[in-house]
C-alpha positions in Angstrom: 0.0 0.0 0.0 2.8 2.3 0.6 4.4 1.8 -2.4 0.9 2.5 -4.7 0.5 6.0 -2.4 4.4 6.8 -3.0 3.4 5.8 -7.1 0.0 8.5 -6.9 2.1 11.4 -5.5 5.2 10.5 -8.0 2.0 11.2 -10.4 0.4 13.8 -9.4 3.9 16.1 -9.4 4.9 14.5 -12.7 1.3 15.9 -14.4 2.2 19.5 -12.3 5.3 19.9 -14.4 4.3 18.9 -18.2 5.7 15.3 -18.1 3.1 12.8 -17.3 3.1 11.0 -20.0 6.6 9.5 -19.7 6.1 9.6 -15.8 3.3 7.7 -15.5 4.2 5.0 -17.6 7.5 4.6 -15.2 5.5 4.7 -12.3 2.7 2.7 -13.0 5.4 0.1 -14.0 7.4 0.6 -10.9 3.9 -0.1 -9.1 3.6 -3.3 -10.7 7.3 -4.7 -9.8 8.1 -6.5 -7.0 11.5 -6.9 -7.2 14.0 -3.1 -6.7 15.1 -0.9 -4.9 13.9 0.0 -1.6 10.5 2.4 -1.5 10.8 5.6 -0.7 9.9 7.3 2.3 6.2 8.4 3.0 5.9 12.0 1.4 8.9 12.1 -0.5 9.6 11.9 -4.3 12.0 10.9 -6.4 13.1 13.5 -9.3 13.2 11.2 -12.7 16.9 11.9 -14.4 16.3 14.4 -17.4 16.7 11.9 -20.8 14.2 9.3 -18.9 11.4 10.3 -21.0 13.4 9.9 -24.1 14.8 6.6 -23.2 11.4 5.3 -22.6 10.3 6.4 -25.9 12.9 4.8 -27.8 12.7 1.8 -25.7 8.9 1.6 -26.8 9.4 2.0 -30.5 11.9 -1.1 -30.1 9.2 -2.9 -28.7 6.4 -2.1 -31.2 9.0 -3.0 -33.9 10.0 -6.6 -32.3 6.2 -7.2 -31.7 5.9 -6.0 -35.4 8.2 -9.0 -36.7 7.2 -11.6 -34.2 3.6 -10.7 -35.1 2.3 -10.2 -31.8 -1.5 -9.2 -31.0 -2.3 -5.6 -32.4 1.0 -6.1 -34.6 -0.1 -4.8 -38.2 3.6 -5.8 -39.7 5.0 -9.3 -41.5 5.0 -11.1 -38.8 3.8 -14.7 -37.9 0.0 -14.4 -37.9 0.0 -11.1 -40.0 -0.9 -10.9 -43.6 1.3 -10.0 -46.1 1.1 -6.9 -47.6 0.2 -7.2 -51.5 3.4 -6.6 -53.8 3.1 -3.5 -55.2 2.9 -4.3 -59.1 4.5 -2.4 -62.1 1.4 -0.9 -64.0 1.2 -2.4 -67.3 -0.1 -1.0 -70.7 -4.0 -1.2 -71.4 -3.1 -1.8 -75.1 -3.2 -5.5 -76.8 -0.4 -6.7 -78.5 -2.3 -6.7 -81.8 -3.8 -3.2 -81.4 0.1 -2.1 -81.0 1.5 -4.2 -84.0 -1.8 -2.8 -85.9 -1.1 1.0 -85.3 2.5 0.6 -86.1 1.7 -1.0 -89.5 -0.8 1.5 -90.0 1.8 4.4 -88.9 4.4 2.7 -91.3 1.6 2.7 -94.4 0.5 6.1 -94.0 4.5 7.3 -93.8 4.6 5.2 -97.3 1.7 7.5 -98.4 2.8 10.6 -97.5 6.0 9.8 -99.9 3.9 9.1 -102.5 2.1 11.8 -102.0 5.3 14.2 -102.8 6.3 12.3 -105.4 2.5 12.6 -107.3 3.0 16.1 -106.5 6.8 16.5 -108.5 5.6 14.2 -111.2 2.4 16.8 -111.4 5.0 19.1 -112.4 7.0 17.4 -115.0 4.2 16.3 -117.3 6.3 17.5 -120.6 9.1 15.1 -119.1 6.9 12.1 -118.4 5.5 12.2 -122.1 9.3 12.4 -123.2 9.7 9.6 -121.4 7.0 7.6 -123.0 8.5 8.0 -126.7 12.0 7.4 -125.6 10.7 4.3 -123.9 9.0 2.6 -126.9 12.1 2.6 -128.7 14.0 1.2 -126.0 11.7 -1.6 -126.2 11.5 -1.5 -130.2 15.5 -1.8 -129.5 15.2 -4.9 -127.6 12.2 -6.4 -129.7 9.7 -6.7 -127.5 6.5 -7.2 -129.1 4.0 -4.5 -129.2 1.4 -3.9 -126.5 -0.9 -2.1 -128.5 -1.5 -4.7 -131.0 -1.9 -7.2 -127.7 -4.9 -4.8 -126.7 -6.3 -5.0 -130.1 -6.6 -8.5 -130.0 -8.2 -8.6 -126.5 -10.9 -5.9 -127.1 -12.5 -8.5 -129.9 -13.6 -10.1 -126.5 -14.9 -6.9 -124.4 -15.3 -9.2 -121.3 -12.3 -10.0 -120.9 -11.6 -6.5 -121.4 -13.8 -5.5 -118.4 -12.8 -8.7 -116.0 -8.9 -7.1 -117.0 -10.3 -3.7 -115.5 -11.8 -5.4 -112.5 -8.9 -7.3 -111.7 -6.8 -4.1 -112.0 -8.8 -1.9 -109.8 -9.9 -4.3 -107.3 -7.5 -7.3 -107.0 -4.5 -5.5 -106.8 -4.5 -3.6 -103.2 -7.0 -5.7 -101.6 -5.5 -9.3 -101.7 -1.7 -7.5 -100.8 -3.5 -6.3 -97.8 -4.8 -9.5 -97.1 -1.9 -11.5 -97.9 -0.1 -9.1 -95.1 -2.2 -9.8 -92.7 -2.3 -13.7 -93.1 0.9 -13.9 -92.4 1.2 -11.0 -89.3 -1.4 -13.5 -87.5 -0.1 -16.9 -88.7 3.6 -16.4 -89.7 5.3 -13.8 -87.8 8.4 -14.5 -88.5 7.7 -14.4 -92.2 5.9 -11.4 -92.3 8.5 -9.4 -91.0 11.1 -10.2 -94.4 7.8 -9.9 -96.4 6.8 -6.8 -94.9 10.5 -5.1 -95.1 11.0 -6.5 -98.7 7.9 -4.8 -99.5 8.9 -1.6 -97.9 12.1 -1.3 -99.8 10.7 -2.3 -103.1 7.9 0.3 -103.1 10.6 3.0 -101.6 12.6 1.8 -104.7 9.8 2.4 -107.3 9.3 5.7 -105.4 12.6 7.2 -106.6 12.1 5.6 -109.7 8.9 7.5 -110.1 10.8 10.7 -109.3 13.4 10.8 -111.4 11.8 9.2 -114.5 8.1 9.9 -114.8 6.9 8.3 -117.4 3.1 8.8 -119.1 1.3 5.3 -119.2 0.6 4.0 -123.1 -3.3 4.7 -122.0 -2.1 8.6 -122.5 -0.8 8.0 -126.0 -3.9 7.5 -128.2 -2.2 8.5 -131.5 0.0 5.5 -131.2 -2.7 2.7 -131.2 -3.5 2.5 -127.4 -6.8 2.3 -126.0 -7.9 3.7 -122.3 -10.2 0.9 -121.9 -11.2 2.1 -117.9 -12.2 5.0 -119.6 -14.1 3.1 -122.7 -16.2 0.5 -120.1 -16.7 3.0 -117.1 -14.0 1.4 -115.1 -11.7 4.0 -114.8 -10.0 4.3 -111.6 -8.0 7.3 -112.0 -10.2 10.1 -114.4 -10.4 11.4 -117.8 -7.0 13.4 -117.4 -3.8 12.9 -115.4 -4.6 15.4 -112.7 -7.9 13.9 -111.2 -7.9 11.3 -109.0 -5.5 10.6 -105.9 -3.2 8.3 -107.6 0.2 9.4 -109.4 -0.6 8.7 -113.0 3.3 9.2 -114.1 4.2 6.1 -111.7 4.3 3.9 -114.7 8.2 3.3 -114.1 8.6 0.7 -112.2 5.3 -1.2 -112.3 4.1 -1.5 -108.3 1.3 -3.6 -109.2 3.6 -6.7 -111.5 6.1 -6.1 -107.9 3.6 -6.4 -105.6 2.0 -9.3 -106.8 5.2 -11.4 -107.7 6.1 -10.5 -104.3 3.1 -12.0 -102.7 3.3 -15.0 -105.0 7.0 -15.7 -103.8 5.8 -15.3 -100.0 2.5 -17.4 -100.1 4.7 -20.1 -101.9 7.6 -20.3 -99.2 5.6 -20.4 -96.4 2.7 -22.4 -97.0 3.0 -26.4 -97.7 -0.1 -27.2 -100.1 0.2 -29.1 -103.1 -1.8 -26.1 -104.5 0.3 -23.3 -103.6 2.4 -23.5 -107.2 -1.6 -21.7 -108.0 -0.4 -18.5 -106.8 2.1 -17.8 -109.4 -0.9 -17.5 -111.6 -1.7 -13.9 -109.9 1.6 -12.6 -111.0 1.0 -13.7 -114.2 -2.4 -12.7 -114.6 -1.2 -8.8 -113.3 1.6 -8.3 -115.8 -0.7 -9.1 -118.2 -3.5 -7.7 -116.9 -1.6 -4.3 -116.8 -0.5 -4.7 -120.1 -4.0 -5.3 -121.7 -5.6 -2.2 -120.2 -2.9 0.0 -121.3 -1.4 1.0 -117.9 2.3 -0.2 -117.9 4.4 -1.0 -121.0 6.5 -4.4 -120.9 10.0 -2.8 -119.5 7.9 -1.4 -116.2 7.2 -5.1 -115.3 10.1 -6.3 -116.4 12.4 -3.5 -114.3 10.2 -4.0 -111.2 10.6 -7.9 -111.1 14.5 -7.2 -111.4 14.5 -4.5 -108.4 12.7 -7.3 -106.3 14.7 -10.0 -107.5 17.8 -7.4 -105.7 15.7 -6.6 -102.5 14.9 -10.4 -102.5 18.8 -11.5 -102.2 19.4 -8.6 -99.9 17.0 -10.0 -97.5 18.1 -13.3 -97.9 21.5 -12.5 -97.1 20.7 -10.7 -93.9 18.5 -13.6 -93.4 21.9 -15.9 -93.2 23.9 -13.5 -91.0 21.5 -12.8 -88.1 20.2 -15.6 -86.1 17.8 -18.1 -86.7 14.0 -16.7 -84.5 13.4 -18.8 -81.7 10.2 -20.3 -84.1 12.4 -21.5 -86.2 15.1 -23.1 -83.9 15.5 -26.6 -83.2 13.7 -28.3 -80.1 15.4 -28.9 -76.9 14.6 -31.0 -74.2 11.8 -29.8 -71.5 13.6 -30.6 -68.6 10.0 -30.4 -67.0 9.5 -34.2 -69.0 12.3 -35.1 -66.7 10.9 -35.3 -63.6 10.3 -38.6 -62.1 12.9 -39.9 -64.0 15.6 -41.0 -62.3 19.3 -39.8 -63.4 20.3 -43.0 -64.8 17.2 -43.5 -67.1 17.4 -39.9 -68.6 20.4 -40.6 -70.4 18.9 -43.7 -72.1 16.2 -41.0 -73.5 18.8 -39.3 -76.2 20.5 -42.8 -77.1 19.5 -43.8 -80.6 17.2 -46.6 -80.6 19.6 -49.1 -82.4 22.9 -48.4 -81.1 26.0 -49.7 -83.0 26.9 -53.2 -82.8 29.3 -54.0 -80.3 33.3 -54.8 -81.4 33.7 -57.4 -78.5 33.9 -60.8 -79.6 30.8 -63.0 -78.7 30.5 -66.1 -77.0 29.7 -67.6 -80.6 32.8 -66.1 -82.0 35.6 -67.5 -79.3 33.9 -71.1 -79.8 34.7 -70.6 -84.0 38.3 -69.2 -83.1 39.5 -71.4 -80.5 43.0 -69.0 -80.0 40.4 -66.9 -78.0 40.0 -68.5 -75.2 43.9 -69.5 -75.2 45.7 -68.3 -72.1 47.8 -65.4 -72.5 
């Protein structure tokens, strides 16, 4: 009882001077103890040394942290008995894959256009060159004796048809299935579509500079050399009755993008698929060059020039084909070490041994009964 009255005065004069917080805890503590030094006298008090309060303070925080780690009641740390906080996680794009494959495609195509687009506009201004062009052309090919396209248009309008399934195949075939072809491949050869893809790239960008720096007008300009506009004739035209409607650049006749284009996607469709009826497809770059021919759009040296400039962009990508590394989808398999388990150390081995291993050299027991010096003693 004396000791709890000593405690309540320690208490009361702690709370007199601002410190009763650290105080009381000391004293209440010191009422609870049994064991220490002797009590003080009735009415007398003990002045706490000045860094007591601070002491107890950091003596506390050590406790809250060890009860933290052992995970003691109240404890709100990793501790035994205390959940785990949840791992704070790197925040991720909300974009698919394909949406991001599909907008750089799409930001690569429309960089294509605006090329184009300056190139239509410098071949606008050189009409007098492209037309120069055109005659210098024809006897280039007269030179190499090629035959004559017009004449080969005269003998196809006799079937006007065949004229207007030409001019359908022209305007409708040509971007379309390319487009298609492309996106085959992004979704079911990845690998692939990245050599078709660049090959295409650099064989337009090609064609490009070939359009700048030698527009040439398209026989379908030149009527009063035999030529026939038959877009024009059947309502199929895609471009306009003169060379400055439309979008396209009508001077873009050298190299031919359309006989390219097509062989290209021939050559691709071929190499990576594995049907017996894949040998078909050469029949669509065919069927261009002389579709393009047969409506008047491209003479026989823009075909023939842009089949040669892919045939170049074609060993160019081959060759950096052989000199980077084979893609992972193309490497050969190894060994899932997850089919290993349960498989005990000594078996595993016996897994990559060929299944008829060469015959042994040791003599058999057949062989030392036919030679009898065999089984002499040394």
């Amino acid at each position: 009882m004396g000791n709890e009255a000593d405690a309540a005065s320690a208490i009361k004069e702690a709370l007199a001077v601002g410190v009763g917080d650290d105080i009381e805890g000391d004293a209440l503590a010191g009422s609870r103890s049994d064991a220490g030094p002797a009590s003080h006298a009735p009415g007398t008090t003990e002045t706490p040394p000045p860094n007591q309060g601070a002491d107890h303070n950091h003596l506390s925080k050590e406790a809250a942290m060890r009860s933290m780690r052992a995970g003691g009641p109240g404890a709100t740390g990793l501790g035994a008995g205390a959940e785990p906080l949840a791992p704070v996680r790197r925040a991720r794009s909300t974009v698919p894959p394909v949406v991001r494959q599909i907008l750089r495609e799409v930001l690569l195509l429309g960089s294509m256009y605006v090329v184009y687009s300056i190139g239509r506009i410098y071949a606008a201004r050189h009409s007098v060159s492209a037309y120069d062009n055109a005659h210098r052309l024809i006897g280039w090919e007269r030179d190499l004796g090629l035959p004559s396209e017009a004449a080969l248009q005269h003998s196809f309008l006799q079937a006007p048809h065949l004229v207007q399934v030409a001019n359908a195949y022209y305007a409708y075939v040509h971007f379309p299935l390319t487009a298609l072809v492309l996106v085959w491949l992004s979704l079911r050869r990845p690998a692939a579509y990245k050599w078709v893809r660049s090959t295409l790239m650099a064989l337009t960008g090609l064609a490009l500079v070939g359009h700048t720096v030698f527009p040439l007008a398209p026989p379908r300009m030149l009527p009063n050399l035999g030529w026939v506009d038959t877009g024009i004739r059947f309502g199929q035209s895609v471009y306009g009755p003169n060379s400055d409607s439309g979008m396209a650049n009508q001077f873009a006749a050298m190299p031919s993008l359309h006989v390219g284009w097509a062989a290209l996607v021939a050559i691709a469709m071929i190499t990576v698929t594995r049907s017996r009826w894949r040998w078909l497809w050469l029949l669509h770059s065919v069927t261009t060059f002389a579709v393009v021919v047969v409506t008047a759009n491209h003479y026989w040296l823009d075909g023939l020039v842009a089949l040669t400039l892919l045939t170049c962009c074609l060993l160019l990508a081959s060759a950096r084909r052989t000199r980077s590394p084979r893609p992972a989808s193309w490497a050969e398999p190894t060994p899932d070490h997850n089919h290993f388990k349960g498989v005990s150390p000594c078996r595993r081995g016996n897994l990559f041994r060929p299944a008829h291993p060469a015959p042994s050299t040791l003599p058999t027991s057949n062989d030392r009964l036919q030679d009898p010096t065999s089984m002499a003693e040394p």
